[in-house]
N, C-alpha and C positions, 0 to 999 in steps of 0.2 A: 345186714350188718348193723349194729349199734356200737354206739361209743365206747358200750361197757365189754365188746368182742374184742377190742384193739389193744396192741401192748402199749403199753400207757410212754415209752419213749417213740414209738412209733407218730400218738399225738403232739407230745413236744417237738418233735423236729414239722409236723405239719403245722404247728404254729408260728414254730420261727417265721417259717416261709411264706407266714399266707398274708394274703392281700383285706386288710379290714378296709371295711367301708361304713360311714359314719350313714344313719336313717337320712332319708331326703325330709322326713317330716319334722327334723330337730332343729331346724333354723338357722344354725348357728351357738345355738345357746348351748348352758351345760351341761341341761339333762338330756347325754345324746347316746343312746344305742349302739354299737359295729357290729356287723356281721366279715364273718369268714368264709369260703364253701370251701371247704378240704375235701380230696381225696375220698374214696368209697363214698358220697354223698353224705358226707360228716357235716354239717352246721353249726358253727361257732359265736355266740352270742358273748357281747359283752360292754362294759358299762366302759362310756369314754373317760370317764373322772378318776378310774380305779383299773387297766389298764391291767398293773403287775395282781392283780389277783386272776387266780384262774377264770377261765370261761364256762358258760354253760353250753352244755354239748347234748347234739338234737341229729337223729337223722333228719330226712327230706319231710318225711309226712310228718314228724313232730312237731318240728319247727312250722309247719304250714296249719298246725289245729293249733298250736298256742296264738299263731297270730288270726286265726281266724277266733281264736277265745277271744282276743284284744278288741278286736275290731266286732263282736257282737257284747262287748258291755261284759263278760262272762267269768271274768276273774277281778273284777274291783272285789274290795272288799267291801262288805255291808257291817 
């Protein structure tokens, strides 16, 4: 299942509900990450500074190749 299989109030009410959790690698400061794990292995990304704007939505392996893009240097821009 992908994000884009679900009825989109279906996502809203797993949002209300879900448990973010701020990156361990953001310190404290303001450029900080949250993640969600919803229901059918839905992954919930999003920016702690902007909160009411929608999240970005990843199943399991998505969310594990973006961050392994992150973590090989793979998506900076040049």
């Amino acid at each position: 299942m992908t994000p884009n299989d679900v009825d989109r109030s279906w996502i809203e009410s797993q949002l209300e509900s879900a448990q973010w959790r701020t990156s361990s690698y953001s310190s404290g400061g303001t450029n900080c990450v949250q993640v969600a794990y919803l229901d059918e292995g839905i992954v919930a990304l999003r920016d702690s500074k902007d909160t009411n704007r929608p999240p970005l939505l990843f199943t399991g392996s998505e969310c594990q190749a973006f961050i392994d893009g992150i973590a090989r240097d793979l998506l900076r821009r040049r």
